[in-house]
C-alpha positions in Angstrom: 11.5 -158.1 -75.8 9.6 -161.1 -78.0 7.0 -161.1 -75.0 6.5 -157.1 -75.2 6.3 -157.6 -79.0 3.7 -160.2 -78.9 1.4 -158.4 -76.4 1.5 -155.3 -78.6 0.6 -157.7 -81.5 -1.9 -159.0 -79.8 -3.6 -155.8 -78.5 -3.5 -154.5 -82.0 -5.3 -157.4 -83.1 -8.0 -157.5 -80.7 -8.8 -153.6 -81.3 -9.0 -154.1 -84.8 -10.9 -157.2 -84.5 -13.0 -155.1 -81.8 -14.0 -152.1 -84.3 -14.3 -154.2 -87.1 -17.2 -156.5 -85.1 -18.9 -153.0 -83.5 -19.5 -151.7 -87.0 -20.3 -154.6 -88.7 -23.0 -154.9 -85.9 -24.7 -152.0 -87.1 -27.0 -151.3 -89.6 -26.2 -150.5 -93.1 -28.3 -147.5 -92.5 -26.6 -146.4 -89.4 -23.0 -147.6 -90.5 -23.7 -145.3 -93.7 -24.8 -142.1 -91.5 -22.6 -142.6 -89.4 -19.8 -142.2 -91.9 -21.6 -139.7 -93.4 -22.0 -137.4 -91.0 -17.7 -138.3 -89.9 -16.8 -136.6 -93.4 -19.4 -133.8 -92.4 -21.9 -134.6 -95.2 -24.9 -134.4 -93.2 -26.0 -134.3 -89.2 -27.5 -137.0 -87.2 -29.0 -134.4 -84.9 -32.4 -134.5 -84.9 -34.9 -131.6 -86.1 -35.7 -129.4 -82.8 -39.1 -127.7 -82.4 -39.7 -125.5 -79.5 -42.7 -128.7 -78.3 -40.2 -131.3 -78.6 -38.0 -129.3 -76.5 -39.9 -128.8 -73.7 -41.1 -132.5 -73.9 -36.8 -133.8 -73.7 -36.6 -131.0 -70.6 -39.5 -132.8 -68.8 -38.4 -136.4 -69.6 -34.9 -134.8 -68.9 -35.9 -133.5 -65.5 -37.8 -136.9 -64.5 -34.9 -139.0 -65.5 -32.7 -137.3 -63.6 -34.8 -137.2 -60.1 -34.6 -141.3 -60.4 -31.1 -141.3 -60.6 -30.2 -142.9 -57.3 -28.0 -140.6 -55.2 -24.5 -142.1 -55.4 -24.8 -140.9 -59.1 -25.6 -137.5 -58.4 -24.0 -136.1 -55.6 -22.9 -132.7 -57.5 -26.5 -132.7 -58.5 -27.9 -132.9 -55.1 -25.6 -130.3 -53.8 -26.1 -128.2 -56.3 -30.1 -128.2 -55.5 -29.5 -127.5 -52.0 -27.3 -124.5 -53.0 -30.9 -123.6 -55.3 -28.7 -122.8 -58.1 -30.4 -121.6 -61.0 -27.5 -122.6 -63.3 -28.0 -126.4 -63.6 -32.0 -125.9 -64.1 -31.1 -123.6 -67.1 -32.8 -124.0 -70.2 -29.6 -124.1 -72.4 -27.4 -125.8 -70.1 -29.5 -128.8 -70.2 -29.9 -128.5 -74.0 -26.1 -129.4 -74.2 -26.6 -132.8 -72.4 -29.7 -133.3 -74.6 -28.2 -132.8 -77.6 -24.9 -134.5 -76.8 -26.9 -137.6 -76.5 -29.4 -137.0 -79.6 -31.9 -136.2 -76.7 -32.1 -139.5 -75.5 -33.0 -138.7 -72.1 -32.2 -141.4 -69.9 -28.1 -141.4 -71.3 -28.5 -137.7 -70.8 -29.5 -137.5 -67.6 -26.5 -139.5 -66.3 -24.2 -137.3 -68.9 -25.5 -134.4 -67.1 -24.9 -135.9 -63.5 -21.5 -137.2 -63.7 -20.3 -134.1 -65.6 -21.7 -131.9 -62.5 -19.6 -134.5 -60.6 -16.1 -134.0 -62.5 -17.1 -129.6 -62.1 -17.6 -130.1 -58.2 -14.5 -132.1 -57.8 -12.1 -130.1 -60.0 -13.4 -126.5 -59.4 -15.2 -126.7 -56.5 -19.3 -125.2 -55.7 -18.4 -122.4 -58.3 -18.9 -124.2 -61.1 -22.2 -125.4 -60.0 -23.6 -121.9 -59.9 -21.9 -120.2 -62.8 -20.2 -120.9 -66.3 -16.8 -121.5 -65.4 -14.2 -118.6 -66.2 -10.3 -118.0 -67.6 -9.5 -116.9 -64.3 -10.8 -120.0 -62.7 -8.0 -121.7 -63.6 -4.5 -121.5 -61.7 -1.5 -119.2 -63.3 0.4 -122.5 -64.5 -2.8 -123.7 -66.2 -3.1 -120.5 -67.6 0.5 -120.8 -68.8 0.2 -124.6 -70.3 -3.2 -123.6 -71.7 -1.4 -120.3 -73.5 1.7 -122.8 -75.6 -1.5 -123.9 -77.7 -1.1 -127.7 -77.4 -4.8 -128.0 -76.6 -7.0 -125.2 -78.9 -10.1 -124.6 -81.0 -9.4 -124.0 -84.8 -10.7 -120.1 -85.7 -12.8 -122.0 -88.9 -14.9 -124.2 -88.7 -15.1 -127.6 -90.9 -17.4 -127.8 -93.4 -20.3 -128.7 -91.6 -20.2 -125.8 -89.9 -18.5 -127.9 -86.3 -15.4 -127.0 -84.0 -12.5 -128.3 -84.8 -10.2 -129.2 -81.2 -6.6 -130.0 -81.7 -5.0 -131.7 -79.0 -1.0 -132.0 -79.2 0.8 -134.0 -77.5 0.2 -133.7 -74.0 -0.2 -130.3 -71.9 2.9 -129.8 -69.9 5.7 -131.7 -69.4 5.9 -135.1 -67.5 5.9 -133.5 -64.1 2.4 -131.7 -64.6 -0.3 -133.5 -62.4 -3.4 -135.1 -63.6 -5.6 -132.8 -62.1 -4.2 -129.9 -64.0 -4.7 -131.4 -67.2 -8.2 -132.6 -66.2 -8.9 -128.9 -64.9 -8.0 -127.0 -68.4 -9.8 -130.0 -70.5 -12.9 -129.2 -68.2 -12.9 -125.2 -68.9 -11.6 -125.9 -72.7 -14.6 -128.1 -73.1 -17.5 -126.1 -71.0 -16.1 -123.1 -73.3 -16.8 -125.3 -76.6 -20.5 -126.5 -75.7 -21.6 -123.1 -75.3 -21.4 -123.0 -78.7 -25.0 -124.2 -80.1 -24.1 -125.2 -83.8 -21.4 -127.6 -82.2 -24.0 -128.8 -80.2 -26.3 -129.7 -82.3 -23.8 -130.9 -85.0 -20.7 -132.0 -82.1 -17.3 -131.6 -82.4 -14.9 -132.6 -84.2 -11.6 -133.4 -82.7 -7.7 -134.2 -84.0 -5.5 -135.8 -81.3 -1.6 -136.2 -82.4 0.3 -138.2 -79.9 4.1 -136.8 -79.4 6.6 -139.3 -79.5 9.0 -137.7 -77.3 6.5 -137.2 -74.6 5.2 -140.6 -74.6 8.0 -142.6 -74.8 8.8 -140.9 -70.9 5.0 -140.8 -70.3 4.2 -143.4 -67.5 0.3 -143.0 -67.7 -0.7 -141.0 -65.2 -2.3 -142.2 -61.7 -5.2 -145.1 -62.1 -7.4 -142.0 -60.4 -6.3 -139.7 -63.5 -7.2 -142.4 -66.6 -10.5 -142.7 -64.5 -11.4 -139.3 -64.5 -9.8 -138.7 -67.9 -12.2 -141.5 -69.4 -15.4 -140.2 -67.3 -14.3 -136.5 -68.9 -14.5 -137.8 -72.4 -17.6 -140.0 -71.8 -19.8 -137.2 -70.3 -18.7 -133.7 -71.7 -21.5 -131.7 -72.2 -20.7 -131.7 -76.3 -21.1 -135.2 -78.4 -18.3 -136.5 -81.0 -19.0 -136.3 -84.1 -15.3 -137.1 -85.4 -12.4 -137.9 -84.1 -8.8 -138.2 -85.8 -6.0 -139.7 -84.2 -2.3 -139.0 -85.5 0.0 -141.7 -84.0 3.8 -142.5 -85.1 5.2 -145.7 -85.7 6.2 -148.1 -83.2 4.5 -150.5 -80.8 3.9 -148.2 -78.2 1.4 -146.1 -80.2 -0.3 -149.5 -80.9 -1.0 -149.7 -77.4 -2.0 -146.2 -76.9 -4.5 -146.5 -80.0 -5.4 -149.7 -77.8 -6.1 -147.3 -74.7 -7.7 -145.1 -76.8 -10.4 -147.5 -78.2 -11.2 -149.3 -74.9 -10.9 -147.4 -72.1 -11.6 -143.8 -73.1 -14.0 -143.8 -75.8 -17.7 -145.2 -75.5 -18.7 -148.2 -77.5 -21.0 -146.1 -79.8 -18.8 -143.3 -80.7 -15.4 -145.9 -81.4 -16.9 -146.2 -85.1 -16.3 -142.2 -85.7 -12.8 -142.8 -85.2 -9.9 -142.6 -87.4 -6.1 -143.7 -87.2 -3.3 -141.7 -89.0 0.7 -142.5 -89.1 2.2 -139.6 -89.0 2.3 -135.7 -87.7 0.2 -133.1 -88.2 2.7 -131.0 -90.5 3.2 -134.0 -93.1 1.2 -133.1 -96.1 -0.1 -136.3 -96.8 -2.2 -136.4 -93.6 -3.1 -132.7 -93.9 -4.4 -134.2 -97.4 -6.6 -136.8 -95.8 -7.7 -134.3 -93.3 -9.0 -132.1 -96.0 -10.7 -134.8 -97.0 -12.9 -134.7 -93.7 -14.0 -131.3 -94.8 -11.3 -129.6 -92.4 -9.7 -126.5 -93.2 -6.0 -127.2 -93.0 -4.9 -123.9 -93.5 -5.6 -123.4 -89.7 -4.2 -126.2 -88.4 -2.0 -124.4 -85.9 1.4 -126.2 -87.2 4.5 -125.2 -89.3 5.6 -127.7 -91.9 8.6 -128.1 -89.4 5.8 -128.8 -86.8 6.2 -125.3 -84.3 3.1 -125.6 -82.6 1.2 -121.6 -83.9 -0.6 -119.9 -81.4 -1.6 -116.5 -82.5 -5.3 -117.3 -83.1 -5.4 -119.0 -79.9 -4.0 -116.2 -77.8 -6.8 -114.2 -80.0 -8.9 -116.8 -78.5 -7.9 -116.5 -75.0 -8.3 -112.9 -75.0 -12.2 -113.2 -75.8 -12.5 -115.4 -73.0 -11.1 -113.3 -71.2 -13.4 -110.2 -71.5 -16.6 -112.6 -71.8 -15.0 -113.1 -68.2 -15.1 -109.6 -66.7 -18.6 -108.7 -68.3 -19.8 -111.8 -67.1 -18.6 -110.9 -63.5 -20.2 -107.3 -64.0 -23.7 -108.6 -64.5 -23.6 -111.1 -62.1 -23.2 -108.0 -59.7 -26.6 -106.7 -61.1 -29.5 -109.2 -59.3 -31.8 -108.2 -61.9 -29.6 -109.6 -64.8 -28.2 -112.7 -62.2 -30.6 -115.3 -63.8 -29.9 -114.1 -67.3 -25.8 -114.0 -66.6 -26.1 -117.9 -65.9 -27.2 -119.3 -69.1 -23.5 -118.9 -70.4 -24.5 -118.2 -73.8 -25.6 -114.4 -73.2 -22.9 -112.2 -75.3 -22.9 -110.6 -78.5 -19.6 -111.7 -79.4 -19.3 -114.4 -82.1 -15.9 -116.0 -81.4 -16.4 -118.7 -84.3 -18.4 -117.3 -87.7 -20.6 -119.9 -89.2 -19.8 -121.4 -92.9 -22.7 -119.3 -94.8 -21.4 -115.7 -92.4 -20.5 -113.1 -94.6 -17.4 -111.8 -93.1 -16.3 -107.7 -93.2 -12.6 -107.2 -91.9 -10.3 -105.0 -92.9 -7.6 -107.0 -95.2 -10.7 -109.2 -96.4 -12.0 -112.7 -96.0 -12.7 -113.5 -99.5 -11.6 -117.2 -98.8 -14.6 -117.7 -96.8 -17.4 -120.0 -97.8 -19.8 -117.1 -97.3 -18.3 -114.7 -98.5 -17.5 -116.5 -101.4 -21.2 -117.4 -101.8 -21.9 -113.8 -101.3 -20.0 -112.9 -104.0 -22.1 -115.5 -106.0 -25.5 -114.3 -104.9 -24.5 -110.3 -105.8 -22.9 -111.4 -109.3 -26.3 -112.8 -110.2 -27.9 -109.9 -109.5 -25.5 -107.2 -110.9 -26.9 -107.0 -114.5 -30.4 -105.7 -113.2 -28.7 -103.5 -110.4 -26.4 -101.8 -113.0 -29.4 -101.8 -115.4 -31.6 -98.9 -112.6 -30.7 -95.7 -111.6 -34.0 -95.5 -109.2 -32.6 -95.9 -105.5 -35.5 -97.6 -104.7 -34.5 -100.5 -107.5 -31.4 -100.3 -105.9 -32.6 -101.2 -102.8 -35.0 -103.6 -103.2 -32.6 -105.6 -105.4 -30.0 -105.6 -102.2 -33.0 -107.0 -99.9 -33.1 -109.8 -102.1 -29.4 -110.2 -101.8 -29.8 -109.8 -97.9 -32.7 -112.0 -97.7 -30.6 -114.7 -99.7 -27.7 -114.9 -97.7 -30.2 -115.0 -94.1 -32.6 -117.6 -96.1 -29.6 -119.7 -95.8 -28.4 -119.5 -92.4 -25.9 -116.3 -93.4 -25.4 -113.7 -90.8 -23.2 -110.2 -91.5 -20.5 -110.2 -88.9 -18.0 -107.4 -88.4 -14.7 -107.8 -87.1 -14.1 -106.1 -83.6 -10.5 -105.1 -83.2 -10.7 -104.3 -79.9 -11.3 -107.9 -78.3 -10.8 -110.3 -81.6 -13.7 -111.5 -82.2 -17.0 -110.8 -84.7 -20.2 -109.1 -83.9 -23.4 -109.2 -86.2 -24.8 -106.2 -88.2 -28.5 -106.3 -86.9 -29.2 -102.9 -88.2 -30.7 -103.6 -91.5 -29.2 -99.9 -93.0 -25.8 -100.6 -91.5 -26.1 -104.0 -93.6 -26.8 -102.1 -96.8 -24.1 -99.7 -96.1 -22.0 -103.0 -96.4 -23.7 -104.4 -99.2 -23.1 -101.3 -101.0 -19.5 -101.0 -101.1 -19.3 -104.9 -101.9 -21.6 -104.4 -105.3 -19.1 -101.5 -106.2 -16.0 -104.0 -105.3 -17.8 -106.0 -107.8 -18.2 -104.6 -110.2 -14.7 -103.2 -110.8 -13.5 -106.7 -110.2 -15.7 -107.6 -113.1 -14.4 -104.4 -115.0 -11.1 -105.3 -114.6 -11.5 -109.1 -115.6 -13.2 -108.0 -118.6 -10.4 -105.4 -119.6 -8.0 -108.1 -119.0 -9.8 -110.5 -121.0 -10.4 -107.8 -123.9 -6.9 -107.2 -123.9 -5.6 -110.6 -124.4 -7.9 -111.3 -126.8 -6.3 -107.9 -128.9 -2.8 -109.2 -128.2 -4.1 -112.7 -129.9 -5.8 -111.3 -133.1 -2.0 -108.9 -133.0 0.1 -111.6 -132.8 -2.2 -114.3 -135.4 -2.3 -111.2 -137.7 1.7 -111.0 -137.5 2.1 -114.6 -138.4 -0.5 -114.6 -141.2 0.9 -111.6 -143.1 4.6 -113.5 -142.7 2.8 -116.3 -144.1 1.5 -114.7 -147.2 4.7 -112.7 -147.6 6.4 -115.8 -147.5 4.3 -117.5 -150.0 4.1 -114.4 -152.8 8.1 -114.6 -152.6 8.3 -117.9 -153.3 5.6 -118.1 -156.3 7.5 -114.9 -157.7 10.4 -116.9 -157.8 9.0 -120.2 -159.4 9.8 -119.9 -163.0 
């Protein structure tokens, strides 16, 4: 027991000892952006114009072809199968960006991810985006408790949040199925282009029942498990790590520091004692610019899965209509990118949101709200309808000067889909001004009326007063 105590000790001290001499090797300048961007103050990603671009593809393609051949066997295959997938444009753009489009580290990103897809899903995933119905029923099962999912808001930076719980299964579920629905969870997340750009932000919370039977899983799985977190096609740009007391979650926050995660990324970590439903860490969370509102716990820690199965149902559909162009050859080369649909499964932080029952919590909308408020005097002010509508352009061109889109909620699969139309977007904006404007009626009647009470009640007193003090002078002799 005193040995077992001491090597815990120990492996906490050399971790600690290990972050603290990888930071302080960095720059001030780096340390502090790096920091920065962890609480989601600003983005390390670099400005993209369409020439530097295509210069990163070309250096991207060149390192890649120098790779020696035991690194890319996936690669190789997947050229020999002429797959148009892996030469896409946007799939490339996710290795790119996942390494701040340092070419050379994404070129063997790219490779070795191709490598975990061919040896987990098979030639499939080398062709195509890979599909809900690519995994097996029990993965589909695991996958549908919501111990792995993507929050339905995102932090505000505008990334993905993941929350992983525990982990998936119980202690009889094989490596390789874990490995398979991390692989599809991921490939789903870096379709996304704002996470890409910006990364992902991730919440681990370790479950001290499961881990206390947990033996580890097979030398091949922590291998594979490592290479997964090392190469996904999506970088880090946060990752928060809920651990309970005791010296077998030092360990693990030892595993965690040296064997999964790469050396650069270890400083974007941060350690939490405690679950996910104790206040106090949702607090600290918040603090991070994450949304704890969604975190898909009860305060008596129920795992919540509603916006999840929400989730899993777009994926589903993006499924079948992916499968129904790929039947058209004329639309095969478009069907491949993976990022081809309509459908907005995660709104951005400056979206104005319409959905029935409201989103006025929103950051957009809230901003929206904003924008139309200062420009209700001079819309009440006209009764031309070409004032009118001019004066909602403005409002329009406001909210898509800064990155805003007008989604509307779509019922029939869950998820959002942008108003293009720019007369369907005033016959939005419309409505919204009249909201408005009895909201601000209504606060003003409100505030009138309290104001009346007031004077009422201060006019009571004072007359009591003055009574009061005739009485009493009539009295004096």
């Amino acid at each position: 027991m005193e040995s077992s105590t001491r090597t815990v000790a120990a492996a906490t001290t050399d971790v600690e000892a290990l972050l603290t001499k990888e930071l302080q090797q960095l720059s001030f300048e780096a340390r502090n952006k790096i920091q920065e961007e962890v609480h989601g103050v600003l983005s390390m990603a670099p400005t993209e114009t369409p020439e530097m671009i295509q210069k990163s593809l070309n250096q991207l393609e060149q390192a890649v072809s120098q790779l020696p051949v035991d690194v890319k066997p996936a690669y190789t295959k997947a050229l020999a199968m002429d797959s148009p997938y892996v030469h896409a444009k946007e799939f490339r753009l996710r290795f790119l960006r996942a390494e701040l489009f340092d070419a050379a580290t994404a070129a063997v990103r790219f490779a070795k991810h191709l490598n975990l897809l061919d040896k987990y899903f098979g030639t499939e995933a080398l062709v195509r985006p890979l599909r809900w119905d690519d995994l097996g029923k029990r993965e589909q099962e695991i996958l549908r408790v919501g111990q792995t999912q993507v929050l339905p808001a995102r932090d505000r930076a505008g990334r993905l949040v993941a929350v992983h719980i525990g982990s998936m299964g119980d202690n009889n579920t094989p490596g390789a199925t874990r490995l398979r629905i991390l692989l599809y969870m991921y490939s789903v997340i870096a379709e996304d282009v704002d996470t890409q750009r910006r990364g992902l932000v991730a919440i681990f919370v370790a479950d001290k029942q499961h881990f206390e039977r947990y033996n580890g899983g097979s030398v091949d799985y922590q291998k594979d498990l490592s290479e997964l977190m090392k190469t996904m096609p999506v970088r880090w740009s946060a990752m928060h790590t809920l651990l309970p007391e005791g010296p077998l979650f030092k360990l693990l926050q030892a595993l965690l520091v040296v064997i999964l995660i790469r050396k650069n990324e270890r400083v974007r970590m941060k350690f939490y004692t405690g679950c996910l439903s104790n206040i106090e860490t949702q607090y600290k969370l918040m603090g991070y610019g994450i949304h704890i509102q969604e975190l898909p716990v009860t305060h008596s820690g129920t795992i919540k899965n509603k916006n999840h199965l929400q989730w899993i149902k777009i994926r589903k559909i993006v499924g079948k209509e992916r499968d129904k162009l790929l039947r058209h050859n004329h639309h095969q080369q478009q069907q491949q990118r993976g990022d081809d649909f309509p459908w907005i499964e995660h709104p951005r932080v400056n979206d104005v949101l319409f959905r029935r029952g409201g989103n006025s919590n929103h950051f957009g909308n809230l901003e929206f709200q904003q924008i139309m408020f200062s420009k209700l005097q001079s819309y009440n002010s006209t009764n031309s309808h070409m004032d009118k509508r001019q004066i909602r352009e403005k409002i329009i061109r406001l909210v898509q000067d800064n990155g805003g889109r007008f989604l509307e909620f779509k019922k029939e699969y869950g998820g959002w889909m942008e108003i293009t139309s720019m007369s369907d977007i005033h016959n939005k904006v419309i409505p919204a001004i009249n909201d408005l404007n009895r909201t601000v009626a209504a606060r003003e009647n409100h505030q009138r009326s309290e104001s009346d009470t007031r004077n009422f009640l201060g006019g009571s007193k004072r007359r009591k007063l003055d009574d009061s003090c005739e009485c009493k002078w009539q009295r004096s002799p």
